[in-house]
RODO-2510 file (C-alpha; in nm, 4 decimals, decimal comma):
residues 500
     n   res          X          Y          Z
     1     x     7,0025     6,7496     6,8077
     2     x     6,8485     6,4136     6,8595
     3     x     7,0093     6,1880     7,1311
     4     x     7,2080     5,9721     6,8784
     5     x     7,3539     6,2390     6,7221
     6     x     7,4470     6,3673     7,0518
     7     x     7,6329     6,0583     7,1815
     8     x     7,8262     6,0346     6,7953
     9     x     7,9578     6,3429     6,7995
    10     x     8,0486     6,3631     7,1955
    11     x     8,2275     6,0711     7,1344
    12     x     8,3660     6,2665     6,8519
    13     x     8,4650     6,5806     7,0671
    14     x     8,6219     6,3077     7,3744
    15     x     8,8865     6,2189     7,0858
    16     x     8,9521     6,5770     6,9734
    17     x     9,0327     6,6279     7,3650
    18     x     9,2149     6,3524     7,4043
    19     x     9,4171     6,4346     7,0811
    20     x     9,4749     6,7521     7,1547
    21     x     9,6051     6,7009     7,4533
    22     x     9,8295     6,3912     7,3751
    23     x     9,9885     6,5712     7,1096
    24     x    10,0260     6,9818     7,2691
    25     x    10,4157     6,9054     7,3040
    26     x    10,4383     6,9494     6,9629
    27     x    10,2621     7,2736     6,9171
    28     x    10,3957     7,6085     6,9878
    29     x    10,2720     7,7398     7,3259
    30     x    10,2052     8,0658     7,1909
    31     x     9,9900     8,1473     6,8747
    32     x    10,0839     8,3248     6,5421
    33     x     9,8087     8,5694     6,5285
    34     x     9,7472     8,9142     6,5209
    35     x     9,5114     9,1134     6,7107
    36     x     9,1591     9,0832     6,5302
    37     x     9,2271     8,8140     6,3033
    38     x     8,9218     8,6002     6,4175
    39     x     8,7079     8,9023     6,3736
    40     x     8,8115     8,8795     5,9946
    41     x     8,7765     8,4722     5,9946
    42     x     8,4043     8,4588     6,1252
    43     x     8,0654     8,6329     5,9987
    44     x     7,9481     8,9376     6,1504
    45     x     7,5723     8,7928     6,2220
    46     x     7,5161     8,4687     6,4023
    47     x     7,3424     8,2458     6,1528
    48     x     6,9861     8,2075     6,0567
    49     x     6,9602     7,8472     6,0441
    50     x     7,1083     7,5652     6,1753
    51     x     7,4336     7,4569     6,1072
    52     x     7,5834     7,0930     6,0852
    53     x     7,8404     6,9791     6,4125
    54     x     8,0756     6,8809     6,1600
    55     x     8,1431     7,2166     6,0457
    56     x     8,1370     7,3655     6,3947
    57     x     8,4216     7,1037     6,4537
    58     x     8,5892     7,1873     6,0858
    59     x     8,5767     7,5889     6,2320
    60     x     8,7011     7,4552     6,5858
    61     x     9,0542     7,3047     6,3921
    62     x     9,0566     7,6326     6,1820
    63     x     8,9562     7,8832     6,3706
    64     x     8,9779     7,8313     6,7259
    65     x     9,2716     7,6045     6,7921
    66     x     9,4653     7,8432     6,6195
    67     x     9,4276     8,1361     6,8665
    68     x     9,4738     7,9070     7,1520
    69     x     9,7881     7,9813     7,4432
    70     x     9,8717     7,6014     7,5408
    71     x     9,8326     7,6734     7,8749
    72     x     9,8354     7,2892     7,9210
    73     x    10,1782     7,2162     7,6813
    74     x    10,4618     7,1241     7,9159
    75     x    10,6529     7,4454     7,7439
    76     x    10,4173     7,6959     7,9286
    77     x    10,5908     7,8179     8,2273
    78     x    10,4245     8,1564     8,2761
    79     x    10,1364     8,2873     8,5148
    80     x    10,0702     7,9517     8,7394
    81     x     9,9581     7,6593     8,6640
    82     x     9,5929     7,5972     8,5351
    83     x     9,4812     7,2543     8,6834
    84     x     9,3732     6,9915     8,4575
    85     x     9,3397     6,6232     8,4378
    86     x     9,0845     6,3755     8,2706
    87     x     8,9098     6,3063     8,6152
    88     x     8,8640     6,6812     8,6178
    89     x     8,7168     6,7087     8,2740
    90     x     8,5114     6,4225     8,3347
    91     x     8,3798     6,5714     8,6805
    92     x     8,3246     6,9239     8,4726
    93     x     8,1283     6,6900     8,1760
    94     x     7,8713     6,5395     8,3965
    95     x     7,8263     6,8825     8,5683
    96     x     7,7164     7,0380     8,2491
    97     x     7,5147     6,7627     8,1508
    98     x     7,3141     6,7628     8,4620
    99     x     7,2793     7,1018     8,4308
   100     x     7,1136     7,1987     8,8109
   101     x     7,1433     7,5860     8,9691
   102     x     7,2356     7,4884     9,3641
   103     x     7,0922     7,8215     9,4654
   104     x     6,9439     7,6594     9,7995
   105     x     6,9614     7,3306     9,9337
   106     x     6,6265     7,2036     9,8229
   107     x     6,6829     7,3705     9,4541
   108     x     6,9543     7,0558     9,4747
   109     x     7,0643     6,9027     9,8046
   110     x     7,3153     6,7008     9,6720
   111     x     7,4662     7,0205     9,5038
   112     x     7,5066     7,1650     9,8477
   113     x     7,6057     6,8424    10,0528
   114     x     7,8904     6,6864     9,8590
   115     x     8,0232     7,0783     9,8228
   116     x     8,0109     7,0266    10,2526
   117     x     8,1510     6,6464    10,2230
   118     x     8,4651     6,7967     9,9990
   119     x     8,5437     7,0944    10,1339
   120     x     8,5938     6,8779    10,4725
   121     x     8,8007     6,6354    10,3191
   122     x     9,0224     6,9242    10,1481
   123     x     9,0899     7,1308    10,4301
   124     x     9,1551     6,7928    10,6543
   125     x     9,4252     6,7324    10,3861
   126     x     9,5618     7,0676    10,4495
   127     x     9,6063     7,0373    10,8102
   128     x     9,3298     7,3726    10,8691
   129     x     9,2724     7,3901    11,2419
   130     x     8,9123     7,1870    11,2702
   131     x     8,6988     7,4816    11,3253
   132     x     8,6883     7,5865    10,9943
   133     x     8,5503     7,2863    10,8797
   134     x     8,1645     7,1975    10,8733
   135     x     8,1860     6,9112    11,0588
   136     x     8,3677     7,1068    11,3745
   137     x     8,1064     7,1849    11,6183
   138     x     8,1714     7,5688    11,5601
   139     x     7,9830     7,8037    11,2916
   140     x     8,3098     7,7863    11,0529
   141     x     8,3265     7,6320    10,6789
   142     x     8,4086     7,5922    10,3393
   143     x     8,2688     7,7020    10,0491
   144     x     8,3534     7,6852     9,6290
   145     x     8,3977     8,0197     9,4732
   146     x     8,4891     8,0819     9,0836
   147     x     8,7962     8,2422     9,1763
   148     x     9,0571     8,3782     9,4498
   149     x     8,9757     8,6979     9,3430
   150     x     8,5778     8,6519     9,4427
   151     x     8,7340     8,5098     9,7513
   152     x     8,9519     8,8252     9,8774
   153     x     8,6267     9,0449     9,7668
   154     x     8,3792     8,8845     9,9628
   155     x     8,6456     8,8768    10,2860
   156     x     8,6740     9,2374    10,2482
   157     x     8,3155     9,3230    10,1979
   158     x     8,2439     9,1006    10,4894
   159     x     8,5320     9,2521    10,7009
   160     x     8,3971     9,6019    10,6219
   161     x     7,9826     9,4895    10,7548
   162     x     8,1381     9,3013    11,0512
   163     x     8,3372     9,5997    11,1555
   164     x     8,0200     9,8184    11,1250
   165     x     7,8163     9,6213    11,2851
   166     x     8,0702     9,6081    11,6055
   167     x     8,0985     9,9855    11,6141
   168     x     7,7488    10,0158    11,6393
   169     x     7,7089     9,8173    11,8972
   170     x     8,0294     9,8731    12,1032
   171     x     8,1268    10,2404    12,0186
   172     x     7,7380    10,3631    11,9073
   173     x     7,8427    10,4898    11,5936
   174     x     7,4883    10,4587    11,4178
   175     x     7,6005    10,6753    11,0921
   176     x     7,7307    10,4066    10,8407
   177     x     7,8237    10,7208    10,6430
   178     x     8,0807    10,8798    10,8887
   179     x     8,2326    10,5103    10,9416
   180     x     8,3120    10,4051    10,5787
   181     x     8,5107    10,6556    10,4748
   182     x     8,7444    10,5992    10,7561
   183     x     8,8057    10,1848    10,6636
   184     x     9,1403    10,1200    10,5704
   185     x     9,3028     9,7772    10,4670
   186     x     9,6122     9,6540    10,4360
   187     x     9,8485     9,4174    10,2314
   188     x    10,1861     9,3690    10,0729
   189     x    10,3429     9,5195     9,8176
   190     x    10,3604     9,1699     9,6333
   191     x    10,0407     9,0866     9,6525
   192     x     9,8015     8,9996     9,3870
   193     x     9,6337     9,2602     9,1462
   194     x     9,3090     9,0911     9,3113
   195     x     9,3513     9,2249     9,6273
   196     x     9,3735     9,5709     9,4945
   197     x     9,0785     9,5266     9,3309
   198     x     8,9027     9,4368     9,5584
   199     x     8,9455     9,7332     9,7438
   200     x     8,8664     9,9275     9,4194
   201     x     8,5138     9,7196     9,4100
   202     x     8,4572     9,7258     9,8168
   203     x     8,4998    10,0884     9,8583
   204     x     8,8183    10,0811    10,0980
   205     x     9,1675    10,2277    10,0772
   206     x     9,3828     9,9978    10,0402
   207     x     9,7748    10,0023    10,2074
   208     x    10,0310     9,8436    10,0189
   209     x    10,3015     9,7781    10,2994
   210     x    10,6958     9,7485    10,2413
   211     x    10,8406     9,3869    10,2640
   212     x    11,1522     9,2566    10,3424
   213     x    11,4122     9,1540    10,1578
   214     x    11,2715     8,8445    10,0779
   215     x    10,9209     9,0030     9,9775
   216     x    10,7523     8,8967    10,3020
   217     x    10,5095     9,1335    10,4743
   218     x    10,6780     9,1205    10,8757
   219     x    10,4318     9,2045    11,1717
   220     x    10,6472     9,5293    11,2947
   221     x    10,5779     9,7099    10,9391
   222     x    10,1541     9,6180    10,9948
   223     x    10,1615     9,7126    11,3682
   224     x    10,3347    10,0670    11,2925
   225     x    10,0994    10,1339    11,0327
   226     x     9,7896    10,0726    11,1955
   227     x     9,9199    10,2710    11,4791
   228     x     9,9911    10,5265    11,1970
   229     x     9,6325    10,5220    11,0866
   230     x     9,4937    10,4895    11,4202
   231     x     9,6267    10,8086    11,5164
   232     x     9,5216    10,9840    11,2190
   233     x     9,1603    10,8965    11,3011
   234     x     9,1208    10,6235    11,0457
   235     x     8,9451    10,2823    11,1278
   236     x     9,1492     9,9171    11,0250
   237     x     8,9457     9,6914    10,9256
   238     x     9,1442     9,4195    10,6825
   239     x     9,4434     9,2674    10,6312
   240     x     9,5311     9,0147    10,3389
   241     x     9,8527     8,8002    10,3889
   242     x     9,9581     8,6053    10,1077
   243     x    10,1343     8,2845    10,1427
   244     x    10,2891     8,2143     9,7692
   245     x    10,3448     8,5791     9,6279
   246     x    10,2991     8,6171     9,2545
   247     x    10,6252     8,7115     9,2009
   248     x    10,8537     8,5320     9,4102
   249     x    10,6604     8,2901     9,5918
   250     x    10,7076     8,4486     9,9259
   251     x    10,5099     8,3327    10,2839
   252     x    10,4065     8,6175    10,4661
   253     x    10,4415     8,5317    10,8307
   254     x    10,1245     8,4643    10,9831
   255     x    10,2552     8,3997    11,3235
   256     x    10,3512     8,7751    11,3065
   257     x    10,0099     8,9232    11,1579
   258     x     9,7848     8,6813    11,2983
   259     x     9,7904     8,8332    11,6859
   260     x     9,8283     9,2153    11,5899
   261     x     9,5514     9,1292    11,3707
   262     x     9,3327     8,9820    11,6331
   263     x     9,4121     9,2165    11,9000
   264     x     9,3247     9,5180    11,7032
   265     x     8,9594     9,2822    11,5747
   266     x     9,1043     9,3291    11,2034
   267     x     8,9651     9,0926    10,9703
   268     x     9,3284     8,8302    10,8633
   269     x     9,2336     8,7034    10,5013
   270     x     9,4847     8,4773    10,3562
   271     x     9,5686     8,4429    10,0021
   272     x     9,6992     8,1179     9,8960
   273     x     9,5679     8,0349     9,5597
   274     x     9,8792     7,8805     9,4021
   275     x    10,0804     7,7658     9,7034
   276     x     9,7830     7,6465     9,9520
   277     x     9,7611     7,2769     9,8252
   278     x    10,1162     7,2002     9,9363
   279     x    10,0079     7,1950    10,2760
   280     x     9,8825     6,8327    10,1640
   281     x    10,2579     6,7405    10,1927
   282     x    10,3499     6,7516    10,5742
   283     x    10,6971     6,8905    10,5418
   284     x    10,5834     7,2459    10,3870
   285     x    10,3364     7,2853    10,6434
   286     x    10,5500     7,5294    10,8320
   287     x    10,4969     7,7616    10,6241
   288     x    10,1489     7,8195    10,7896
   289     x    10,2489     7,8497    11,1026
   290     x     9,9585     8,0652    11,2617
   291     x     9,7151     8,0240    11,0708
   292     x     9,5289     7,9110    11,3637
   293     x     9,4687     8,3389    11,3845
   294     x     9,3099     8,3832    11,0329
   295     x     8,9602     8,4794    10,9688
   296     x     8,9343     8,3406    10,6078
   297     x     9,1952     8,1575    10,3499
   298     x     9,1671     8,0903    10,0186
   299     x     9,3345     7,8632     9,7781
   300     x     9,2527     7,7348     9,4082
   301     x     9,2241     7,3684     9,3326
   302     x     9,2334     7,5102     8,9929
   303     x     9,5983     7,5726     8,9591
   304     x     9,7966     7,2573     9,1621
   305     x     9,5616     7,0934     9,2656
   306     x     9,4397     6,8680     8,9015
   307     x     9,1129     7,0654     8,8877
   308     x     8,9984     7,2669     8,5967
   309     x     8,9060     7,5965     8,6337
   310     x     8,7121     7,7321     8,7924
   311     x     8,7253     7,6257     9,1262
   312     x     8,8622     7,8424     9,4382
   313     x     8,7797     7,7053     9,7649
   314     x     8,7571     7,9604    10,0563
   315     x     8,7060     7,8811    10,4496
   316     x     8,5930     8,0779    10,7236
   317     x     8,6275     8,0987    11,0821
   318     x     8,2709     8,2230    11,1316
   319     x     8,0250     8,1880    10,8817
   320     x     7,7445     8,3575    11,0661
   321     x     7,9631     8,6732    10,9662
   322     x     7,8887     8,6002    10,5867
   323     x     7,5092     8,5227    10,5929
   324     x     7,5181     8,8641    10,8241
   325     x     7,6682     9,0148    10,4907
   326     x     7,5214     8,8575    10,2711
   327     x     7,1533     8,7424    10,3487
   328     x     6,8716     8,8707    10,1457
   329     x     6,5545     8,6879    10,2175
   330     x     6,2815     8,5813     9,9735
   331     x     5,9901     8,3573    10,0203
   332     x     6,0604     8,1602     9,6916
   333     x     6,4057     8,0685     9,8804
   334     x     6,2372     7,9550    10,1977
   335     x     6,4351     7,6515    10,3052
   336     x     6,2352     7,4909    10,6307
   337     x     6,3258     7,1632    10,5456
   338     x     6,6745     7,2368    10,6108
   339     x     6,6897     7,2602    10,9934
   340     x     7,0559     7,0081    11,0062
   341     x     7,2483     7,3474    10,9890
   342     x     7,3697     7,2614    10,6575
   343     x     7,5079     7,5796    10,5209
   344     x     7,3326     7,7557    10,2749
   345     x     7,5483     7,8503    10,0063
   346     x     7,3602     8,1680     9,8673
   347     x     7,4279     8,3523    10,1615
   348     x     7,8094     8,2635    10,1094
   349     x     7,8986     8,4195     9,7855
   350     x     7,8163     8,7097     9,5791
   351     x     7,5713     8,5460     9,2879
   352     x     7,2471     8,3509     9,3509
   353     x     7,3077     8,0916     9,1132
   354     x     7,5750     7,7870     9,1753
   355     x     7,7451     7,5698     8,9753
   356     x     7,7764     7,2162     9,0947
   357     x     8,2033     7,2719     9,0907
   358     x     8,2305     6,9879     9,3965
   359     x     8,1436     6,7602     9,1224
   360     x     8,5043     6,7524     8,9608
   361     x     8,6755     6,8196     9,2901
   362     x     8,5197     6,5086     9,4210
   363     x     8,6004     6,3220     9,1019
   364     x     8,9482     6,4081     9,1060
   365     x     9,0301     6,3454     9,4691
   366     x     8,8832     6,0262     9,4514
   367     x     9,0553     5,9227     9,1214
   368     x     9,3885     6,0719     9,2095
   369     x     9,4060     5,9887     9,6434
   370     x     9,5603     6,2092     9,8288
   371     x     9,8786     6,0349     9,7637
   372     x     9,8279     6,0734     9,4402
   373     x     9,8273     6,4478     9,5173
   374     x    10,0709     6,4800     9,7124
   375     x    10,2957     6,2917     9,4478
   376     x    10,1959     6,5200     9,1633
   377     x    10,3257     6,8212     9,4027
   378     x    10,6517     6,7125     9,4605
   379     x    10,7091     6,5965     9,1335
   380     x    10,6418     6,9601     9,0407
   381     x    10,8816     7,1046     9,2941
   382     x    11,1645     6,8777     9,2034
   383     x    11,1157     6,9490     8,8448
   384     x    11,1439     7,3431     8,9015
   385     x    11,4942     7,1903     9,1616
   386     x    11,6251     7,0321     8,8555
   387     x    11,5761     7,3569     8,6415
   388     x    11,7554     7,5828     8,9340
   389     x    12,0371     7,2983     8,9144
   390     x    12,0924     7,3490     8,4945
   391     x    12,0718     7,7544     8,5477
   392     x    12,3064     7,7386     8,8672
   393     x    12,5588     7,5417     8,6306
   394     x    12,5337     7,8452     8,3921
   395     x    12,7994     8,0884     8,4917
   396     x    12,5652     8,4048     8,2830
   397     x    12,3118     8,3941     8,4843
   398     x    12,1910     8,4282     8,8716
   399     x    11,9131     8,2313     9,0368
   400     x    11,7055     8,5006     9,3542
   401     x    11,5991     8,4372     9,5277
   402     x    11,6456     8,0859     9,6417
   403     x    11,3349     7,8662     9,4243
   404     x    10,9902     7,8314     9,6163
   405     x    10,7502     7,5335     9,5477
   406     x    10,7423     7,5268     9,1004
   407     x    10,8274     7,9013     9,0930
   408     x    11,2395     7,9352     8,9565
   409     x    11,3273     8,3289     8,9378
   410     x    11,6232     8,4147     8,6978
   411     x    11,8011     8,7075     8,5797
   412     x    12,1565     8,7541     8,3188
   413     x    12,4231     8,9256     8,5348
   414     x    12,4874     9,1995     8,2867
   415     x    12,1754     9,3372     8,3743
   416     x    11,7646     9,4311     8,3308
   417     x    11,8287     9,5572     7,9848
   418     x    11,9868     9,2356     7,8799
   419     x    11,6883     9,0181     8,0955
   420     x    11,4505     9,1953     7,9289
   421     x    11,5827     9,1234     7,5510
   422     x    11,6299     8,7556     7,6221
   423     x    11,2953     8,6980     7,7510
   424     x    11,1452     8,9204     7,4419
   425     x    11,3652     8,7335     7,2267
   426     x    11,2125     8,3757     7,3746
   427     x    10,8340     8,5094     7,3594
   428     x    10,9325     8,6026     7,0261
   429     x    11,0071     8,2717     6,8204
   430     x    10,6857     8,1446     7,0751
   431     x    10,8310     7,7353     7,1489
   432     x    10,8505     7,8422     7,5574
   433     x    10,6234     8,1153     7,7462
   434     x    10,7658     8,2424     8,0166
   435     x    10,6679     8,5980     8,2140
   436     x    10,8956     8,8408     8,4278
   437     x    10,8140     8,9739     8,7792
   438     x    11,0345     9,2075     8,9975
   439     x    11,3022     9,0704     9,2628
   440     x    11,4000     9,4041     9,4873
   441     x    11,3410     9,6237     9,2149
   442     x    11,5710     9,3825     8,9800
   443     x    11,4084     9,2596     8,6272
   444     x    11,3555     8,8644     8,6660
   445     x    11,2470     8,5990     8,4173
   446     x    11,0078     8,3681     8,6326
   447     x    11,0223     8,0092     8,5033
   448     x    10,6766     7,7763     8,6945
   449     x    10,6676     7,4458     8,6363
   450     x    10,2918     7,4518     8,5281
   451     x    10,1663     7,1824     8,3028
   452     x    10,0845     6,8070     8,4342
   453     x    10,2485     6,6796     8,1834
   454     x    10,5763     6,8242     8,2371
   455     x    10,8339     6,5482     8,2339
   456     x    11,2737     6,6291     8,3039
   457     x    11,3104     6,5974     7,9542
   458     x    10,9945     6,8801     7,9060
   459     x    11,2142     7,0962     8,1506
   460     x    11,5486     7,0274     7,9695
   461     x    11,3957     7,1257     7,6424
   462     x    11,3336     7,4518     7,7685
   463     x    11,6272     7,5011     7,9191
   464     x    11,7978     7,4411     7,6131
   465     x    11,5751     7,6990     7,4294
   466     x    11,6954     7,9071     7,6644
   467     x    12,0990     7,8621     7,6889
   468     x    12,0597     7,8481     7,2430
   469     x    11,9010     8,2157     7,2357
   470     x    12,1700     8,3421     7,5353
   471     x    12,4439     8,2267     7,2975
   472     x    12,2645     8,4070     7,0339
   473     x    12,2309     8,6837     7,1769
   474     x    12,5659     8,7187     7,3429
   475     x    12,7942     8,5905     6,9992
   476     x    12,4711     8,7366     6,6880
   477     x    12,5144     8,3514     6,5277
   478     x    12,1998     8,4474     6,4111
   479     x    12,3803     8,6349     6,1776
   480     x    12,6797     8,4543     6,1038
   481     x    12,4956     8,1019     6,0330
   482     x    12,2743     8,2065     5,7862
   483     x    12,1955     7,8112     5,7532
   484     x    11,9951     7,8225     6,0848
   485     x    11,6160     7,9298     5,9806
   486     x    11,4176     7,7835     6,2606
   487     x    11,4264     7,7744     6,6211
   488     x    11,3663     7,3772     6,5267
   489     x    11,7125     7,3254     6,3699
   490     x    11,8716     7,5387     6,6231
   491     x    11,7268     7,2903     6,8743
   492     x    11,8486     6,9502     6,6717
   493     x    12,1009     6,7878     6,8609
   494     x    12,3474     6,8116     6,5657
   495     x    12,3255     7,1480     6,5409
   496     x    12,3193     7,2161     6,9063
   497     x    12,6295     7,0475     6,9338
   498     x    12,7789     7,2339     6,6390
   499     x    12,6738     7,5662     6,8346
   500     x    12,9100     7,4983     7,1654
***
C-alpha cells in the first residue's frame, strides 16, 4: 500500500470509528448470532492475492460489526468497564505506527523513560506511599503489564523465588524440591478467577479464605489459617487482597492483612484493577488504609481510568526482588550505557518484547488532567447512586449490599429463581447486558455503570427496560397485548404509559 493510499483510507477508518462510536446507543449491546456463523460467512483459505481496502471495509460492516458486544454502548452494564476515549485511541494509533519492541532501554529509551515518567505521575495521583515510585530514593517502581492477571502471576512467582531464596539463606534449606511443595497462598473467596490461576500456572496451592458478611477477607480468618498451615508443616508464602471484589465491590482490609503479612515475611499483593483509580479522588482514599504494608498492587487504567486496553499498571516495593526472578542475561541485551538506574523493564515482566502502552496513558492524562479524571469517576459513581435511587423506589426488588463505586447489586424479593428469569429474560431481547454474581450465597443481578458515554438518561433507559420486563413477567402482558412485537414499542413512551 503506497503512502497515499494509506493516509485515504486511515482517514477513511478515523470516520468509521468515530461513527461507530457516535451512533452505538442505537445498536443492540448484544449481537444476533449464533455460534459459528462467521465460520460460514468467510473462506476457509486466506487469499492468494491481494485484496482491495474497500472490500476489507465492505466485510468489516458485514461481517465483523455484526458479531461485535458494544462493550462501549452506554446499555452495557456487565463485567467492568473497558476504558476508552479518543486520546486513548489516538495514544494506541501512534504506538502502532511507530511500531518499536522496548525490550531494553537502548532497543528504545524513550519506550522505557516516559513508561518511568507515567507510572510516577499515576501512582502520585493515587496517593501510593513514595517508595514505590521510581523517583523515591528506594529500589521500588512501576511498571505496564497487559493485564491484572499478568500482574497477580508475576507477584506470586516472585513471592514463591523470594521465599526460596530466604530459606536458603536463613533456614539452609538448599533442596528447592522439598520447599515447593510446601508453598501455600492465600486469598478470598471473592476474588478474581485470576488469582486462582495464577496459582494453577505458579505451581502453589492456593487458600480461598471465608469473608464476612460483607465479602471482605478480615485479618483473624488469615492469621488462623496460616497458623493452621504452619502447624501442619506447610510454608506461606502469598497473600492477594483485593480492594473492589468482582462481585460486590468489597475492600479487603489492608490494615488487618498488611502486619500479619509482614510479620510472618508473606508476600501482600493487592488486586485493584477496577476500583484502584478512585484513589485519584481524596475522599475514597480510606479505603486503602495500609497499604503502606503491601509488597505489590495492581490496578488497570484500562477499565476507569479512559485507557484502552491493554494497560495494567503494577508497583512494587522492591524491584530488586523481580530482576532476582526474573533476570536472564544475554550479551545481545547488554545495556552499559544505562548506569542512571533506570529500570529495565525485561527483567519486570514475563515476555521479552514491550509494547510502548505509556504512549496512550500519557496521552490521555495529559488530554483529560487529573481533574478531568477525577470528574469522569464521580460522574460514574453518581450515575450507579441515581440507579440505586430508581430500584430503591421499586417496592419488588432489594438493593445488597449497599452500592460500591459504579457497581449496583440487585435481586426480586420472591427469590433466585425469579432473579434468574428476569435477567435471562433481559439478555434475551439483547437492548441491556447485564451479568449476575453471588451476594451471601443469594442470586444478584449486578448493574456497573461502564461506558463513558453513559449519560442519566442512558441509566434511566435501562432502568426502564428493566421495570417493562418485571411487569411482564409478573402480569404475562406479553401474552395478553398481542399488539406489542418489539422490545422498541414496549419502550415508547405511549405505550409505556399505557402499560402502568
Amino acid at each position: 500500500m503506497e503512502s497515499q493510499e494509506f493516509r485515504r483510507f486511515g482517514k477513511e477508518v478515523i470516520d468509521l470509528i468515530a461513527d461507530y462510536i457516535e451512533n452505538v446507543r442505537d445498536r443492540n449491546v448484544l449481537p444476533s448470532v449464533e455460534p459459528g456463523y462467521l465460520l460460514k460467512m468467510l473462506p476457509e483459505e486466506a487469499p492468494e492475492q491481494p485484496e482491495h481496502w474497500h472490500d476489507v471495509v465492505k466485510d468489516v460492516h458485514n461481517t465483523i460489526l455484526p458479531g461485535l458486544t458494544h462493550w462501549q454502548s452506554p446499555q452495557f452494564h456487565a463485567f467492568y468497564p473497558a476504558g476508552h476515549s479518543y486520546a486513548s485511541i489516538l495514544g494506541s494509533m501512534l504506538n502502532d505506527g511507530l511500531s518499536i519492541i522496548g525490550l531494553s532501554w537502548k532497543a528504545s529509551p524513550v519506550c522505557t523513560e516516559l513508561e518511568v515518567i507515567t507510572m510516577n505521575w499515576f501512582g502520585k495521583l493515587l496517593g501510593l506511599p513514595e517508595e514505590f515510585l521510581n523517583c523515591s530514593p528506594g529500589p521500588g517502581g512501576g511498571v505496564i503489564q497487559g493485564s491484572a492477571s499478568e500482574s497477580t502471576l508475576i507477584a506470586l512467582l516472585v513471592a514463591k523465588d523470594k521465599t526460596i531464596r530466604r530459606l536458603n539463606i536463613v533456614d539452609h534449606i538448599d533442596d528447592e524440591d522439598e520447599i515447593k511443595p510446601k508453598l501455600v497462598a492465600y486469598t478470598s473467596d471473592q476474588c478474581n478467577s485470576s488469582v486462582e490461576k495464577a496459582g494453577l500456572l505458579g505451581s502453589m496451592k492456593i487458600k480461598l479464605l471465608k469473608t464476612d458478611a460483607n465479602g471482605r477477607l478480615r485479618g483473624e480468618t488469615l492469621k488462623k489459617a496460616i497458623e493452621e498451615d504452619k502447624a501442619m508443616g506447610l510454608i506461606p508464602c502469598f497473600v492477594t487482597a483485593t480492594l473492589g471484589t468482582t462481585a460486590t465491590c468489597a475492600f479487603d482490609p489492608l490494615y488487618e492483612l498488611g502486619p500479619i503479612c509482614n510479620r510472618e515475611n508473606v508476600w501482600l499483593h493487592v488486586d485493584a484493577a477496577y476500583a484502584g483509580p478512585v484513589f485519584m479522588c481524596p475522599e475514597y482514599r480510606h479505603l486503602m488504609k495500609g497499604i503502606e504494608y503491601v509488597s505489590s498492587i495492581v490496578t488497570n487504567p484500562h477499565k476507569w481510568m479512559l485507557v484502552n486496553f491493554d494497560c495494567s499498571a503494577m508497583w512494587l516495593k522492591d524491584g530488586r526482588d523481580i530482576k532476582r526472578a526474573f533476570d536472564v542475561k544475554r550479551i545481545y541485551l547488554d545495556d552499559t550505557e544505562n548506569n542512571l538506574n533506570i529500570p529495565d523493564y525485561r527483567h519486570w515482566q514475563i515476555p521479552l518484547g514491550r509494547r510502548f502502552r505509556s504512549l496512550k496513558l500519557w496521552t490521555v492524562m495529559r488530554i483529560h488532567g487529573a481533574e478531568g479524571l477525577r470528574k469522569h469517576i464521580r460522574s460514574q459513581i453518581s450515575l450507579a447512586l441515581h440507579f440505586a435511587k430508581l430500584v430503591g423506589a421499586d417496592d419488588r426488588f432489594l438493593i445488597e449490599p449497599e452500592p460500591s463505586m459504579g457497581l449496583v447489586c440487585f435481586r426480586l424479593k420472591d427469590g433466585d429463581k425469579t432473579t434468574q428469569q428476569l435477567l435471562e429474560n433481559l439478555t434475551r431481547k439483547k437492548k441491556i447486558f447485564m451479568v449476575a454474581g453471588l451476594y451471601r450465597t443469594r442470586y444478584v443481578i449486578r448493574f456497573v455503570v461502564c461506558s463513558a458515554l453513559t449519560t442519566k438518561e442512558d441509566v434511566e433507559y435501562s432502568w426502564d427496560v428493566i421495570k417493562i420486563e418485571t411487569d411482564l413477567m409478573y402480569t404475562n402482558l406479553i401474552h395478553t397485548l398481542p399488539q406489542i412485537k418489539t422490545m422498541d414499542e414496549i419502550l415508547s413512551r405511549e405505550m409505556y404509559e399505557k402499560l402502568q
